[in-house]
C-alpha positions in Angstrom: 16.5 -13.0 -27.7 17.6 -10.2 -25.1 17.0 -6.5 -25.3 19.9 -4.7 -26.2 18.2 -2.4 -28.4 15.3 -0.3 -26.5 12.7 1.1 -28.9 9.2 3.4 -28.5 6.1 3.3 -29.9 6.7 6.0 -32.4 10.4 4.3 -33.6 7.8 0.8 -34.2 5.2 2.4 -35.6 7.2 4.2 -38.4 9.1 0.4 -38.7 5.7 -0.7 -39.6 4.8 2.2 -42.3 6.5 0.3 -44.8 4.9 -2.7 -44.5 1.0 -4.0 -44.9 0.1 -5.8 -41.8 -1.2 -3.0 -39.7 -0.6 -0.2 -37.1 0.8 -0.7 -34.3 -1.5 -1.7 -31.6 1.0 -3.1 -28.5 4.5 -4.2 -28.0 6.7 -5.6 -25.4 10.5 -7.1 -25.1 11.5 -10.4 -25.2 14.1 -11.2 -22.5 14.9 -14.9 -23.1 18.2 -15.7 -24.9 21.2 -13.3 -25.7 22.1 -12.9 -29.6 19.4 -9.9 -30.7 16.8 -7.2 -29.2 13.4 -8.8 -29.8 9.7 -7.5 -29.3 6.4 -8.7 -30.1 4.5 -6.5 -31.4 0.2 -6.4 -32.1 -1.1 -4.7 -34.8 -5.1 -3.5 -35.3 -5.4 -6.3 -38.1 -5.6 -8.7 -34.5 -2.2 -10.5 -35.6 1.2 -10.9 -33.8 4.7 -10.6 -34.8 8.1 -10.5 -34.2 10.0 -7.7 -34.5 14.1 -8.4 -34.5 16.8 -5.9 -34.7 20.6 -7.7 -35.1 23.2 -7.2 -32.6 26.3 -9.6 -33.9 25.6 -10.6 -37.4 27.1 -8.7 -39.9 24.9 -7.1 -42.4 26.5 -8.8 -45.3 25.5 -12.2 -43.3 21.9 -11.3 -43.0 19.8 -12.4 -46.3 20.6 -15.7 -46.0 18.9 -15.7 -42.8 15.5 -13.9 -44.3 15.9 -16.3 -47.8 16.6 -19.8 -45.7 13.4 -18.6 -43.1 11.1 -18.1 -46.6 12.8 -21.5 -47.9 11.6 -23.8 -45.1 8.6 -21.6 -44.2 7.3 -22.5 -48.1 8.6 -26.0 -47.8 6.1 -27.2 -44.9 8.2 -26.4 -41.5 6.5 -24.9 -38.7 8.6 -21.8 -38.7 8.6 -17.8 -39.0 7.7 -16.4 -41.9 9.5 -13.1 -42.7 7.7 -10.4 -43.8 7.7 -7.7 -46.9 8.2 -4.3 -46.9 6.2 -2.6 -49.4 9.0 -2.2 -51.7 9.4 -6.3 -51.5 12.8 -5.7 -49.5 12.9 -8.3 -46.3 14.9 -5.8 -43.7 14.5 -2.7 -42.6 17.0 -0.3 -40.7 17.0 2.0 -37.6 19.5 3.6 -36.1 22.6 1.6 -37.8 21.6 -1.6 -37.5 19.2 -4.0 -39.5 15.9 -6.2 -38.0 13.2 -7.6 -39.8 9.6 -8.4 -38.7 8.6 -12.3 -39.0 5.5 -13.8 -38.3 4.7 -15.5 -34.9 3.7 -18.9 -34.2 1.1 -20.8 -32.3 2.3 -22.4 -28.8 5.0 -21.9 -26.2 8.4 -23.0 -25.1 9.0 -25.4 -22.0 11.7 -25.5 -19.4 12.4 -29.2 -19.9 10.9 -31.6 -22.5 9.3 -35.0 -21.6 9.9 -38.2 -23.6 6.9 -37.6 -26.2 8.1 -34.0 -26.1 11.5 -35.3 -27.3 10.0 -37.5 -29.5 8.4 -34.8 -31.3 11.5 -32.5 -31.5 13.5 -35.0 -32.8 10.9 -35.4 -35.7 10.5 -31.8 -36.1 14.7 -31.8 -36.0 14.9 -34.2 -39.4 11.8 -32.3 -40.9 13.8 -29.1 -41.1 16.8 -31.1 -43.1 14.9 -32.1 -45.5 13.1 -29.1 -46.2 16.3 -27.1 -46.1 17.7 -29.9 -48.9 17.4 -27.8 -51.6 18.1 -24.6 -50.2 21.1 -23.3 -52.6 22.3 -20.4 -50.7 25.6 -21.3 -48.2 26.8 -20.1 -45.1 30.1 -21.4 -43.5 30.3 -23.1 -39.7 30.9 -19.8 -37.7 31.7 -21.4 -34.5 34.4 -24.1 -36.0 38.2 -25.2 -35.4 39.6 -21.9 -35.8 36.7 -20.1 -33.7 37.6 -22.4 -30.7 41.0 -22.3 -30.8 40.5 -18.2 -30.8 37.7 -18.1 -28.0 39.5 -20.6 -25.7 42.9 -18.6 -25.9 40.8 -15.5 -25.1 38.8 -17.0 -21.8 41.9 -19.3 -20.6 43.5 -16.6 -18.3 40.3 -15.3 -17.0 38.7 -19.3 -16.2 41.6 -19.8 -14.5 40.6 -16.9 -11.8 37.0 -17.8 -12.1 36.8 -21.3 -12.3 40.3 -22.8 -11.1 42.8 -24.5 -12.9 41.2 -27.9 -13.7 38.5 -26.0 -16.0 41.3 -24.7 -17.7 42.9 -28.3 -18.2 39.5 -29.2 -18.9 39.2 -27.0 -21.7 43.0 -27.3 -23.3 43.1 -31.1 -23.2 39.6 -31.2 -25.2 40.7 -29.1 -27.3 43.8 -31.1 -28.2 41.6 -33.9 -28.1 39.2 -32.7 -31.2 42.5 -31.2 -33.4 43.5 -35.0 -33.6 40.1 -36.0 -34.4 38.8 -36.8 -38.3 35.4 -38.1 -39.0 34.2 -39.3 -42.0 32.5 -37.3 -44.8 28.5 -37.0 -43.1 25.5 -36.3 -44.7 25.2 -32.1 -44.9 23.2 -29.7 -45.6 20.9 -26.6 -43.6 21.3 -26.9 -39.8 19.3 -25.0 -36.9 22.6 -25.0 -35.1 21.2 -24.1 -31.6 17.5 -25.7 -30.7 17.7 -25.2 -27.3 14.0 -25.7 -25.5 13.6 -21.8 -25.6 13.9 -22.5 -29.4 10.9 -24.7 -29.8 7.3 -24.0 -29.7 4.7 -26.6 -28.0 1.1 -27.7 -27.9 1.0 -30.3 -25.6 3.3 -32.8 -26.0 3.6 -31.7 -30.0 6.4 -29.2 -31.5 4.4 -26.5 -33.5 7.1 -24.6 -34.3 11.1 -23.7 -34.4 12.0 -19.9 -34.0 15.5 -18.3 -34.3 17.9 -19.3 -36.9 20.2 -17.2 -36.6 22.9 -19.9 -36.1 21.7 -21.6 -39.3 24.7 -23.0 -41.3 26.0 -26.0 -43.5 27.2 -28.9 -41.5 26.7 -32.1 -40.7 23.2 -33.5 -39.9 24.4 -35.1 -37.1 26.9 -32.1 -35.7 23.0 -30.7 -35.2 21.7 -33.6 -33.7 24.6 -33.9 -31.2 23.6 -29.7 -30.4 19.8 -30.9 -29.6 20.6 -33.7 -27.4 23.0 -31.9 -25.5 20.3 -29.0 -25.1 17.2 -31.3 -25.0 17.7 -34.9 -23.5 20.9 -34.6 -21.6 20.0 -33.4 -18.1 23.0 -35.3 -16.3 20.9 -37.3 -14.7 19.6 -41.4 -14.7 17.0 -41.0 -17.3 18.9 -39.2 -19.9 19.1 -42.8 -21.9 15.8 -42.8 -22.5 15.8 -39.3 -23.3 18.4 -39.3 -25.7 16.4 -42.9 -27.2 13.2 -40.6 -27.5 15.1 -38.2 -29.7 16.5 -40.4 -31.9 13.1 -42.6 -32.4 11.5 -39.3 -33.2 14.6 -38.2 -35.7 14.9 -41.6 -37.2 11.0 -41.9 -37.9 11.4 -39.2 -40.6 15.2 -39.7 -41.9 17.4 -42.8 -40.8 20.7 -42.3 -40.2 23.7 -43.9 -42.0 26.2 -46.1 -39.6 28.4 -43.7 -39.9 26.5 -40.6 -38.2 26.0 -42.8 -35.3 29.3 -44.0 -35.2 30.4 -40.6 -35.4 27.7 -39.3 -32.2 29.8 -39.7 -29.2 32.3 -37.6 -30.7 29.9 -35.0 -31.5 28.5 -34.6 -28.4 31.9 -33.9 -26.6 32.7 -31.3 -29.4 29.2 -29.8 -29.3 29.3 -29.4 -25.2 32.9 -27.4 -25.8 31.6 -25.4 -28.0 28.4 -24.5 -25.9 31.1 -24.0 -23.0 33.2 -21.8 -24.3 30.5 -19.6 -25.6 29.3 -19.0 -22.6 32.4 -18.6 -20.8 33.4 -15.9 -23.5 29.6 -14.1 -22.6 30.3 -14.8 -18.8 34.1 -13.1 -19.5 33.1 -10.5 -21.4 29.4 -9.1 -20.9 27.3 -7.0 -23.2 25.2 -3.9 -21.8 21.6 -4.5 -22.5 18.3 -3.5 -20.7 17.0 -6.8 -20.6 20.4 -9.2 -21.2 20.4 -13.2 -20.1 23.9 -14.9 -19.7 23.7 -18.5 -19.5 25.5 -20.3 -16.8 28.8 -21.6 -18.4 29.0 -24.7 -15.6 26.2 -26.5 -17.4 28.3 -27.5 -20.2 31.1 -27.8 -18.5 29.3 -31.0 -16.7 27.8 -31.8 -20.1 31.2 -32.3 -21.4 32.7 -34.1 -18.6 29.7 -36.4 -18.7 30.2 -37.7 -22.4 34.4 -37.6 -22.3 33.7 -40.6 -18.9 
């Protein structure tokens, strides 16, 4: 959620002439997070949204995004609605590219999560898979074997110079590591993909909502589960058992898991912190211009990793 788009009042206010929520009252950018250009925007009916324009995702990509948001929005999940045009169409398009304005939720996101916090999420986390359940449209993993192989040959060279070569073994003999790896058919379905903290909406100590799904895919359950920890309860430091329990607890209250997605955890967690790491090695490597852009620090994950493969 960066700002690589920049857009006035007038370009907004014409966004909103095809839809029914209002004029245009106030906007501003949102600079956390670095996949799209995102503003809220106020409108003279007293409501907020959340006006998104696409950076990365191909158009083609796109509905299932608006449909799956719709899907778990009329299924009970705290999560953005996406709204209609007049002509019942779900995006809109300026200037080349494609947004869509969805609606915005009560609460705020937190820096770090406390155990009841965790809790929560974790609830919040199995919630979303069964509402997604019966959700029949399908999107493939887009960050899987083939990706990594591709984004760690791109970044290898370049870590090297930045980082020294035992990142680069780091990252090679990992990657070796998961190519000789087979897990056991998991329970699938929808995923969030990447609830990070800046993902989740609180009250207190109480999720009341999840925003940005724009890494939404089919995978294993516990492929996502192994993302959240890594994001949410793993802080590298002497509590992170009890943070990683308060997840679970909260995941397990709403859908148990089968032996063999937590037999299949501690592999998942190494594959999800390479995957994290390289993705932000690759935006580290390779910036994108942007008026208000946030790179995450690549070394996180890099400790992450190292963390679950001791």
């Amino acid at each position: 959620m960066s700002v690589y788009t920049e857009l006035t009042h007038a370009d907004i206010s014409t966004i909103l002439a095809d839809y029914n929520i209002g004029t245009l009252s106030s906007f501003e950018g949102i600079a956390a997070g670095i996949e799209n250009s995102n503003f809220f925007i106020d409108t003279d009916q007293n409501r907020r949204y959340v006006l998104t324009i696409f950076e990365r995702l191909e158009a083609d990509e796109l509905p299932y995004f608006m449909y799956l948001m719709k899907h778990l929005a009329s299924n009970g999940l705290e999560c953005p609605d996406v709204m209609q045009r007049k002509d019942d169409s779900l995006l809109f398009e300026i200037d080349g590219k494609q947004g869509c304005i969805v609606s915005c939720l009560s609460g705020r996101t937190l820096d770090e999560l406390n155990e009841a916090q965790l809790t929560s999420s974790g609830q919040a986390m199995a919630q979303l898979h069964l509402a997604g359940s019966d959700f029949t449209m399908h999107r493939d993993n887009p960050t899987g074997p083939n990706w990594l192989a591709e984004h760690i040959a791109a970044v290898l060279d370049k870590t090297v110079e930045l980082y020294g070569n035992t990142a680069a073994d780091l990252l090679r003999s990992e990657l070796n590591f998961q190519s000789t790896c087979e897990l056991p058919a998991l329970p699938c379905g929808v995923i969030h993909g990447d609830l990070f903290v800046d993902n989740i909406l609180f009250e207190g100590d109480h999720v009341s909502g999840i925003i940005d799904f724009y890494y939404a895919h089919d995978s294993s359950f516990a492929m996502d589960i192994a993302i959240s920890l890594n994001a949410q309860a793993v802080l590298l430091c002497d509590a992170d058992d009890r943070r990683i329990k308060a997840f679970m607890n909260g995941y397990q209250s709403v859908r148990p898991l089968e032996k063999e997605e937590l037999h299949a955890l501690p592999l998942l967690l190494r594959l999800a912190a390479l995957r994290f790491w390289v993705s932000r090695l690759f935006d580290a490597i390779f910036p994108r211009g942007g008026a208000m852009v946030q790179t995450k620090n690549p070394e996180e994950y890099r400790q992450k990793l190292q963390f679950h493969r001791n």
